[in-house]
C-alpha positions in Angstrom: -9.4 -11.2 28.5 -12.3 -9.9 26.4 -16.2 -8.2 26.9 -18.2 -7.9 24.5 -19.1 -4.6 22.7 -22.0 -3.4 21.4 -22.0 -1.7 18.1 -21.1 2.2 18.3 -19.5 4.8 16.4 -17.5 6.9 18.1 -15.9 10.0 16.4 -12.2 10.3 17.4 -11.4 14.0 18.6 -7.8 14.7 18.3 -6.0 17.6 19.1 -5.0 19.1 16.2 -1.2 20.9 17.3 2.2 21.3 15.7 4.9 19.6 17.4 7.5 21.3 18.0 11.0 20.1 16.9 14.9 21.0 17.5 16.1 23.3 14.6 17.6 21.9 11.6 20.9 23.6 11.8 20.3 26.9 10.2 16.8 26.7 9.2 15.4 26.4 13.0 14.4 29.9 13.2 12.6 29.5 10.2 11.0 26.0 11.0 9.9 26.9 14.8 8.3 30.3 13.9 6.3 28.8 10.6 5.3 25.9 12.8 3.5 27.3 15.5 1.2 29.2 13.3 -2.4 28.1 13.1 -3.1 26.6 9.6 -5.5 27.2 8.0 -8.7 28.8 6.2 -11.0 26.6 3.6 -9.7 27.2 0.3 -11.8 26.9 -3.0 -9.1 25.9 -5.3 -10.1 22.7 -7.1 -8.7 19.7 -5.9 -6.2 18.4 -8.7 -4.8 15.1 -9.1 -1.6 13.7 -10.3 -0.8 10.2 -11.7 2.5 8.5 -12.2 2.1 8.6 -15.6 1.5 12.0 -15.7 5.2 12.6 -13.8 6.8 10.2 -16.0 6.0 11.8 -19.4 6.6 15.5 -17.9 9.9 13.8 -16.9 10.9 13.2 -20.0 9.9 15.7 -22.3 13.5 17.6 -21.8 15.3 19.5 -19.8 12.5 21.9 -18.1 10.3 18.6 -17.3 12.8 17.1 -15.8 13.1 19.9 -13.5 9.8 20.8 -12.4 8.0 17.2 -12.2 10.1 16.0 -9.5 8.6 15.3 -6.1 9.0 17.2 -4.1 11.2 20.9 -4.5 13.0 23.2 -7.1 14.9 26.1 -6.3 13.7 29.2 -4.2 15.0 31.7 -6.6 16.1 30.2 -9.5 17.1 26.4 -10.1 20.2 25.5 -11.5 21.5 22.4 -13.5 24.1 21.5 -15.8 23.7 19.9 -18.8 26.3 18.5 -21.3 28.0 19.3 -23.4 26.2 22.4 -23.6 26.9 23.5 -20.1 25.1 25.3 -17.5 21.3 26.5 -17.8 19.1 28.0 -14.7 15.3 29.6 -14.9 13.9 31.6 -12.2 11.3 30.7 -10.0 9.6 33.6 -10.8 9.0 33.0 -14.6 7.3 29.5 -13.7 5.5 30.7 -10.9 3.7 33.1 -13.6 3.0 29.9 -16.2 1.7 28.0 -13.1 -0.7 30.6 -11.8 -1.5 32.8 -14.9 -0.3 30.7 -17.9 2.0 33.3 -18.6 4.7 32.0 -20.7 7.8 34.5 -19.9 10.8 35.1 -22.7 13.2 33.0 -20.0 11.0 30.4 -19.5 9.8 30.4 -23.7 13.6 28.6 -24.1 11.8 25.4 -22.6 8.4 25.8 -23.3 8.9 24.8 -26.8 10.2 22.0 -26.4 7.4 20.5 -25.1 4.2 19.6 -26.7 0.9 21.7 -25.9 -0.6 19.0 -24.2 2.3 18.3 -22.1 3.1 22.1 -21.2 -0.5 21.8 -19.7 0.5 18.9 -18.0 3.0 20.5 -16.4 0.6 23.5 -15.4 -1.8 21.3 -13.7 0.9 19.7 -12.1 2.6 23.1 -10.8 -0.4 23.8 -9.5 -1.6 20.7 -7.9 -2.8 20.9 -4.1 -1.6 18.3 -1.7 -4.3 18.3 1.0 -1.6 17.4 4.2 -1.8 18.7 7.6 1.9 20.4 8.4 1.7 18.6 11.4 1.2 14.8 9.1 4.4 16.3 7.0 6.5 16.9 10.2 5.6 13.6 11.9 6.4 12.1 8.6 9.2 13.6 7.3 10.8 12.9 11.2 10.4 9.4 10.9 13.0 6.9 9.9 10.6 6.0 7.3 10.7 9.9 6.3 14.2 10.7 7.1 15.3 7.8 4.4 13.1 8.8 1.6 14.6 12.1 2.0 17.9 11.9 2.2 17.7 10.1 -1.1 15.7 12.6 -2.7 18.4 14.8 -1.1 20.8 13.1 -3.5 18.9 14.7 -6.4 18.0 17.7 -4.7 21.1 19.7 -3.9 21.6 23.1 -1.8 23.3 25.9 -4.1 26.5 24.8 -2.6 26.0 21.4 -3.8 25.2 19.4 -0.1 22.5 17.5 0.3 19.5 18.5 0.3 17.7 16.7 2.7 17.5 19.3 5.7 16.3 21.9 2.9 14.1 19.8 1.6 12.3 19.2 5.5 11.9 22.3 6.2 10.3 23.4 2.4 7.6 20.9 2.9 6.7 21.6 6.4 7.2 25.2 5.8 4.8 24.7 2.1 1.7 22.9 4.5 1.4 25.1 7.0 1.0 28.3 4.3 -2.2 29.8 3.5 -1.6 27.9 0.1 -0.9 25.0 0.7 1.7 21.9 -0.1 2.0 22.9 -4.3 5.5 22.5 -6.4 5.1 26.5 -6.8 4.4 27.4 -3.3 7.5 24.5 -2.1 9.5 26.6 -4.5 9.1 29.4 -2.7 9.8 28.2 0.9 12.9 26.0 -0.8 15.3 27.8 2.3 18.0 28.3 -0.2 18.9 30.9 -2.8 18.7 28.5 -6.0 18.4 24.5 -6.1 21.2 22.6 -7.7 19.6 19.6 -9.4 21.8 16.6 -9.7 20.7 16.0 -13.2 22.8 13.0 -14.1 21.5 11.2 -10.5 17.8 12.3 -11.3 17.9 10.9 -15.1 19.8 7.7 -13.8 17.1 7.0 -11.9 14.2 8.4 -14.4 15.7 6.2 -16.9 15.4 3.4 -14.7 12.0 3.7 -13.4 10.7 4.0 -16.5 12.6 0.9 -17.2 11.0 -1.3 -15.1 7.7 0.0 -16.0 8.3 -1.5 -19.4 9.6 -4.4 -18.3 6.0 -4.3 -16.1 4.6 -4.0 -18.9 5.7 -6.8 -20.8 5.4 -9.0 -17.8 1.5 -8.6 -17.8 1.4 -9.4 -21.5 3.1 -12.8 -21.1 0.9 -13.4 -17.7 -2.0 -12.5 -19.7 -0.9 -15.5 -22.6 -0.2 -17.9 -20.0 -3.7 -17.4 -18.4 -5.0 -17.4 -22.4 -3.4 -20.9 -23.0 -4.6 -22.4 -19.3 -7.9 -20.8 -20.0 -8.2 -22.8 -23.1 -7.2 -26.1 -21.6 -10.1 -25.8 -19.0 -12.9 -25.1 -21.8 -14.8 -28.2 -20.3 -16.5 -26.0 -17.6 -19.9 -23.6 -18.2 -19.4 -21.4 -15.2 -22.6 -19.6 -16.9 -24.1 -23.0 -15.6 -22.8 -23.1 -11.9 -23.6 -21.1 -9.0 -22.4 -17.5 -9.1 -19.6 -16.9 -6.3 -19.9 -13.2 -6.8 -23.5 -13.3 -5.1 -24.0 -13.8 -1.3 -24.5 -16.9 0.0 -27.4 -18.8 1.8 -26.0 -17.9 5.5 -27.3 -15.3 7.5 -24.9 -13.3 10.0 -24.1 -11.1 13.1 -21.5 -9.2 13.9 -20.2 -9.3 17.6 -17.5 -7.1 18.8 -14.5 -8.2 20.8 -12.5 -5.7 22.9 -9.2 -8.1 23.8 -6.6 -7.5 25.5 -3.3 -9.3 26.1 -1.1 -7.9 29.2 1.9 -9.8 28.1 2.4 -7.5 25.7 0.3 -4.7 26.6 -1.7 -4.8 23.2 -5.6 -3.6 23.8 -7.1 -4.0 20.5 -10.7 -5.0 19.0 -12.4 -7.5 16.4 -14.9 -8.0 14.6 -16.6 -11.2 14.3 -18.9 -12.1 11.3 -20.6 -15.5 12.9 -23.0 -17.2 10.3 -26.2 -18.5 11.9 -26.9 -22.2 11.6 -29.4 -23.5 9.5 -30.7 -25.9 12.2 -29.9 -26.0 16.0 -28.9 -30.0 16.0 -26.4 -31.3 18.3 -24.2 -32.4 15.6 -24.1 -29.1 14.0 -20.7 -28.4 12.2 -18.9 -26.4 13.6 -17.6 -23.0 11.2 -14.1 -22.7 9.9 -12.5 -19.6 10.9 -11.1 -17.0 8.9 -8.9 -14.1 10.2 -8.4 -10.7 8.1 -5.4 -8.3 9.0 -5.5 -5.2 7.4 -2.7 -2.5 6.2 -1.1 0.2 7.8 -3.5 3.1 8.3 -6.9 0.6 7.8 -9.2 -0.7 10.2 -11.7 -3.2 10.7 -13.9 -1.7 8.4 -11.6 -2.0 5.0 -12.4 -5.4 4.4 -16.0 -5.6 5.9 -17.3 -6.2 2.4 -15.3 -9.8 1.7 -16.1 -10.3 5.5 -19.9 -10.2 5.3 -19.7 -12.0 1.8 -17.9 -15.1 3.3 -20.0 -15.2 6.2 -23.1 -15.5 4.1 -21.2 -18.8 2.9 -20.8 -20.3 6.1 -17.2 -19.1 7.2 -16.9 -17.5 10.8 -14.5 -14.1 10.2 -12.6 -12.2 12.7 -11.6 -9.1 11.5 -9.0 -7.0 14.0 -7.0 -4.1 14.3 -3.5 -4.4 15.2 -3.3 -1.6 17.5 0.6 -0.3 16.5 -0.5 0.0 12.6 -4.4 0.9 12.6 -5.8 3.9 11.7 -6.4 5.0 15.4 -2.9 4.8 15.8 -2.2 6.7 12.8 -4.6 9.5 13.6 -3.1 10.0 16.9 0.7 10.2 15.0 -0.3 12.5 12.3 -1.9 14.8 15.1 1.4 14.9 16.7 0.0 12.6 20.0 1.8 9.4 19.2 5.5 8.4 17.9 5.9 6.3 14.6 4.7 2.7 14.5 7.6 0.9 16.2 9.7 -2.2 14.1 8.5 -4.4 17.0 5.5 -3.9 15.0 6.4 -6.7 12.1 6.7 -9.1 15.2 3.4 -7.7 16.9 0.9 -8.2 13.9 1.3 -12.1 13.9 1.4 -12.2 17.6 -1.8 -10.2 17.8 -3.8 -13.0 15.2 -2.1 -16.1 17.6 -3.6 -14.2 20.9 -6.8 -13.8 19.2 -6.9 -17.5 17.8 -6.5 -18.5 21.4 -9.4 -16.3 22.5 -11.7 -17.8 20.0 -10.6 -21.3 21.1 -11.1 -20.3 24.9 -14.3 -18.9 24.0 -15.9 -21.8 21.4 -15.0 -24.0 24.4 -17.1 -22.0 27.0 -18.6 -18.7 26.2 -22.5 -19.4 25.8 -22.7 -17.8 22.3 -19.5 -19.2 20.7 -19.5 -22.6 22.3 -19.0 -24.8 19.7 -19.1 -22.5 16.8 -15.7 -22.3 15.7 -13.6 -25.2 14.0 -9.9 -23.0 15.2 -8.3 -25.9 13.4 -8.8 -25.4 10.2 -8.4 -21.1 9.8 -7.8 -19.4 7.1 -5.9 -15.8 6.8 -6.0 -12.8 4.2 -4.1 -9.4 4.6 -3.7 -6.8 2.7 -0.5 -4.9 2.1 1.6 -5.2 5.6 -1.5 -7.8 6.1 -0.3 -9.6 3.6 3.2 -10.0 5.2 1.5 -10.8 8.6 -0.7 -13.1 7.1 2.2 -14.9 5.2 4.3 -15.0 8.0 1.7 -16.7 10.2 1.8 -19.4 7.6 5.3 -20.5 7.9 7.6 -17.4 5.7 10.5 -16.2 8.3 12.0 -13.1 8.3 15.4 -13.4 6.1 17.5 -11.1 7.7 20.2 -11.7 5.5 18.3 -10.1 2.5 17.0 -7.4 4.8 20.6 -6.5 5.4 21.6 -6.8 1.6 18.5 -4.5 0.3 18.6 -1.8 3.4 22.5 -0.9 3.8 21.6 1.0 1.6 18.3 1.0 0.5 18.2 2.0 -3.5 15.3 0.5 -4.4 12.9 2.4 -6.1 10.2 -0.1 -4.8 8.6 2.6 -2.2 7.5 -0.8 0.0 11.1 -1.3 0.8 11.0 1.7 2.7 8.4 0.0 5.1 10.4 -3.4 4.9 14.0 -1.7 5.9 12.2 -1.0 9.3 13.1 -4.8 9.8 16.6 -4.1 10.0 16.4 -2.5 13.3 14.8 -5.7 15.1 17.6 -8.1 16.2 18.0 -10.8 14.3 16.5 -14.3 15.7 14.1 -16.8 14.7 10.9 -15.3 16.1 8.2 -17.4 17.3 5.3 -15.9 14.5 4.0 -19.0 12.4 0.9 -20.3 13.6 0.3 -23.9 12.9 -4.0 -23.3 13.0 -3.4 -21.5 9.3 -4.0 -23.7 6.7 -4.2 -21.3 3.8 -3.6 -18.2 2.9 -4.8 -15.2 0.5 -2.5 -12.3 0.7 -3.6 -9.0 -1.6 -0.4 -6.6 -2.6 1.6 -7.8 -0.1 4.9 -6.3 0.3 7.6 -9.7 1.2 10.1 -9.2 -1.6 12.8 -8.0 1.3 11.5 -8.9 4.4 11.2 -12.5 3.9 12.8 -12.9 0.3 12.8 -16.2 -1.5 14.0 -18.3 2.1 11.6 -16.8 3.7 9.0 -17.7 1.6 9.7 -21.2 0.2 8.8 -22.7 4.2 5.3 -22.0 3.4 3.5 -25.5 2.8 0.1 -24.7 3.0 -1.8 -23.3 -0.4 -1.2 -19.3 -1.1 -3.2 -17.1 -3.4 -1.0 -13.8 -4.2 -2.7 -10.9 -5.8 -1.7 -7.9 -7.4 -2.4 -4.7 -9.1 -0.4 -3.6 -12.2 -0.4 -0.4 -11.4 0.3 -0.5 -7.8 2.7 1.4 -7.2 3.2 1.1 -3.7 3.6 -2.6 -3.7 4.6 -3.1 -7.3 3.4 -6.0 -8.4 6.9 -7.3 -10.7 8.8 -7.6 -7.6 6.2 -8.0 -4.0 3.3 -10.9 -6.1 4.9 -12.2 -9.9 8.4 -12.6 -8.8 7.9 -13.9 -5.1 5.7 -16.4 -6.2 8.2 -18.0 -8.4 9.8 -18.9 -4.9 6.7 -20.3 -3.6 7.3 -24.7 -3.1 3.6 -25.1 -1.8 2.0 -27.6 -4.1 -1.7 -25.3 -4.5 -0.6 -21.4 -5.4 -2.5 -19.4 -7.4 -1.0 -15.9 -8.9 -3.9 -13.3 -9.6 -3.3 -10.4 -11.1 -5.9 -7.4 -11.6 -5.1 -5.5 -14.6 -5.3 -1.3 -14.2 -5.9 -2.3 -10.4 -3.7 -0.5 -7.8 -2.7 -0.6 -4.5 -6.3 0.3 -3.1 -8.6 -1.1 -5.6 -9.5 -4.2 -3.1 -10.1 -1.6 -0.1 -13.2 0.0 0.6 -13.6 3.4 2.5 -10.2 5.0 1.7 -11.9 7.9 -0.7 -13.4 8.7 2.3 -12.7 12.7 4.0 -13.4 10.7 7.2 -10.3 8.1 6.5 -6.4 8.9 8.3 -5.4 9.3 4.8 -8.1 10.0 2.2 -7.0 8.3 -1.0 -7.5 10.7 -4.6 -9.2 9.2 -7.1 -6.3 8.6 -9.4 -4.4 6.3 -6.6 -7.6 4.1 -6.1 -8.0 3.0 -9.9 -10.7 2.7 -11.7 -14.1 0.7 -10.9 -13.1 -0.7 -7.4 -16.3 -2.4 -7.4 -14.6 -4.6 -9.7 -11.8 -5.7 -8.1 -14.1 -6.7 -4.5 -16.2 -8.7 -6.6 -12.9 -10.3 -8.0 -11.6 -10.6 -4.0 -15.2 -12.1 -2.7 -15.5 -14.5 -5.9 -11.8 -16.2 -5.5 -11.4 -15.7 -1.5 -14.8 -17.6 -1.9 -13.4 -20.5 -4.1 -9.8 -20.8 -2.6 -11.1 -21.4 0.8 -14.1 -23.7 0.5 -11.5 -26.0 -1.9 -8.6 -25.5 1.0 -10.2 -24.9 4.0 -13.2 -26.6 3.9 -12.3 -29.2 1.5 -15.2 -28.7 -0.8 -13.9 -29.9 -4.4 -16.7 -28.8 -6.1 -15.2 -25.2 -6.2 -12.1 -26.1 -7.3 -12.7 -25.6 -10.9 -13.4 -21.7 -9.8 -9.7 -21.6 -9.1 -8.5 -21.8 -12.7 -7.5 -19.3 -15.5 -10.8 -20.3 -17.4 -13.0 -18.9 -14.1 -10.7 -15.9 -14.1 -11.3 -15.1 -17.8 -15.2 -15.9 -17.8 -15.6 -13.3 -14.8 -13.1 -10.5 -16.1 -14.3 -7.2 -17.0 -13.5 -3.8 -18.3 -11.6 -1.9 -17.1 -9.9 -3.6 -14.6 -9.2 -7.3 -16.3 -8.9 -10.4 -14.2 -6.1 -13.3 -15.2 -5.0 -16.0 -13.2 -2.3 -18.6 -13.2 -0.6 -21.5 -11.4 2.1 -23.0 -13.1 5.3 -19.8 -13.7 8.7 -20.3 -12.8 12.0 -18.3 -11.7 13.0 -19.3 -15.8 9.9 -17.9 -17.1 10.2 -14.9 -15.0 14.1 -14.7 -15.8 13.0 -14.7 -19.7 10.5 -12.6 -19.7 12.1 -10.0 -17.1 15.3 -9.9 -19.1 14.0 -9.8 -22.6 
């Protein structure tokens, strides 16, 4: 079933409540009485950010670092650690509540301070004082999710009570408790509402894993060095082409457009959800008009139909017919409606659901191109395309043939370790029951899937049934869907014939997405998480989404040469640069990786 829509924007008005919760043992009292107070008055306090990098380094600068860059909680009234072989040290919250607020550097807390370089110590300031702008009611619905619940518990492990438990229920109720405080969610003011009277930090556990991390960012790092001389030495092999002499991908294309709205709705699974169609206009009105190839766009948890407009419009000008949708148990609507306290979590179902939700509206199109008066014989639904970004990416991948490998699901989830933050979001796969479920889609001939998180939810069987061509992209400073092991690793297990591996230097997770600095947007994205020069990285995504379809999709070779390390290279810019490869194997990795 479908009606068309006309074009409107309507403002979603949400009831903005904290929901109440059973106490956490102890703390209830505490949690139930700071919950239900209204939150909260503008502030003026600048709006600070905080980078990985900046965490790393304060990590690392010694013991005090260590304690105080951690995300999230330190102690209420004092935090204490010990540290062979010279034994047991503690500071007060008090003395760096006064360096965080006043720059006060007390006798107690001058022991640490110089040990750390000035630049650092202000590091650490900013950092002490940083504001995260969350809703109590986002941190509650959050941090009760099994999404939450997981990520806390192993923080938990680092993060002990004084009497050396857990600190997981502590931890809950600082952060709830931090948000809904005239001040805010900051480390100083989480201190403070830390319900315990000093925090034990499991300083072995938390350097383990510093040490780690910072590990694998070096390996990251030496990764995207050898990419970068593999693209070098393909690059020079394809000197024969002058791409200063053909056509310009990055510029629109001859076609013009309109954009129809779809409202569909499939009882069988009770999914309501709408699309956006981008349908090029033909040239001529002849009876043998072509008909367009179709393209489909799934977007990531949290986006909407509007995150990807920009490649949308820029591929319809080019003669492709795109349906952009929103999966209705992962959209932002449905996000809103969580973080406001009027929805539960997005289900597990919901890995099954995305796919399903492209097959029903594949089936729509076809129904309609075979009888609505505007569609009828617009759409080729034989020859479709897909792209998804993050969870999109998964959805878009699965439609083309990658199954769910339980058995690595199980492996990576019981327990989850990882320090890969997707795998959070890919454990939710171990609650569905395992079975071959019915989400390829044989219409997809090709796929372009930007930072897409697969490396435990359908692992290297998963992904070697894919036979059609695959373009993975990724960011080397995502850190969301790290790019080492969710694009360069998982494409070593790719067997299609035609894959391409792009990866956007200085890009993260959100360079290819439009809108999500936006005060409007479910979760407004800081500056420092969306990268540098975004711009960049969507010409990048309309120039080689361009390129890989026409050649794939609608067969026209003249764009192949775009697809090459050569194109990539002649289009790169500062800051974020472009390299692109299609010949790396699990050896090459294996070497690099273990160098």
């Amino acid at each position: 079933m479908y009606k068309w829509k006309k074009q409107t924007t309507a403002r979603l008005k949400v009831r903005r409540s904290v929901v109440k919760r059973k106490r956490d043992r102890s703390l209830g009292k505490s949690f139930r009485k700071h919950c239900t107070q209204k939150t909260v008055a503008s502030h003026n306090h600048k709006k600070q950010q905080i980078s990985l990098q900046t965490v790393l380094s304060t990590f690392t600068l010694g013991v005090l670092s260590t304690l105080v860059s951690a995300i999230p909680g330190l102690g209420a009234e004092k935090i204490e650690f010990t540290y062979p072989p010279f034994g047991d040290f503690s500071i007060s919250t008090t003395s760096l509540e006064a360096f965080a607020k006043e720059g006060k550097i007390t006798d107690e807390f001058a022991f640490y301070a110089k040990r750390i370089k000035p630049n650092q110590l202000n590091q650490l300031r900013d950092l002490l004082q940083t504001k995260f702008e969350v809703s109590p009611t986002l941190v509650s619905q959050f941090t009760y999710s099994a999404i939450g619940e997981n990520l806390l518990k192993r923080l938990g492990e680092l993060f002990l009570t004084q009497n050396r438990q857990n600190g997981f229920y502590a931890l809950r109720s600082a952060l709830i408790l931090s948000a809904a405080d005239r001040d805010g969610l900051t480390l100083v003011n989480l201190i403070r509402r830390y319900p315990s009277s000093a925090l034990r930090l499991n300083l072995r556990e938390t350097q383990g894993i510093i040490d780690n991390l910072s590990e694998l960012l070096k390996k990251r790092d030496v990764l995207v060095v050898a990419l970068k001389e593999i693209a070098e030495t393909e690059a020079a092999a394809q000197s024969n082409n002058d791409f200063s002499q053909r056509p310009d991908l990055r510029r629109p294309g001859s076609f013009n457009w309109v954009k129809k709205t779809l409202s569909l709705d499939d009882n069988n699974r009770n999914r309501q959800f709408e699309v956006d169609l981008y349908l090029p206009q033909a040239r001529t009105k002849t009876l043998n008009a072509s008909a367009f190839p179709v393209i489909v766009i799934s977007h990531g948890v949290a986006e909407d139909r509007e995150t990807f407009a920009y490649v949308s419009q820029h591929l319809a000008s080019y003669g492709f017919a795109v349906a952009v949708l929103e999966h209705p148990g992962s959209d932002a609507k449905k996000f809103r409606q969580y973080f406001a306290g009027l929805a539960g979590p997005p289900e597990p179902q919901e890995l099954i659901n995305r796919p399903l939700d492209v097959t029903f509206l594949l089936d729509e199109l076809q129904r309609l191109s075979e009888s609505d008066l505007i569609l009828k014989g617009q759409l080729n639904l034989q020859q479709v395309g897909a792209i998804g970004h993050s969870l999109g990416g998964y959805t878009s991948l699965a439609l083309s043939g990658a199954v769910i490998d339980f058995e690595q699901v199980r492996k990576d989830c019981n327990p989850n370790r990882s320090l890969n933050l997707s795998v959070f979001l890919q454990c939710r796969a171990n609650q569905l029951s395992p079975a071959n479920y019915p989400i390829q889609d044989q219409r997809i001939k090709a796929v372009m899937a930007l930072n897409p998180l697969i490396s435990t939810i359908l692992g290297q069987r998963g992904l070697s049934q894919i036979k059609v061509p695959v373009m993975l992209v990724g960011g080397s400073q995502d850190i969301f869907t790290p790019a080492v092991p969710e694009q360069i690793r998982p494409f070593t297990w790719l067997q299609t014939q035609d894959k391409y591996l792009v990866l956007m230097e200085n890009a993260t997770h959100f360079s290819t997405s439009q809108k999500l600095n936006s005060s409007q947007e479910v979760l407004p994205v800081p500056p420092s998480l969306i990268g540098p020069d975004p711009a960049i990285a969507q010409l990048y995504v309309k120039a080689l989404s361009l390129a890989f379809f026409q050649t794939h999709l609608s067969q026209q070779q003249e764009y192949r040469p775009y697809l090459s390390a050569a194109y990539a290279k002649f289009i790169s810019q500062s800051p974020i640069h472009l390299s692109l490869i299609q010949s790396f194997t699990a050896e090459q990795f294996a070497q690099m990786y273990n160098r």
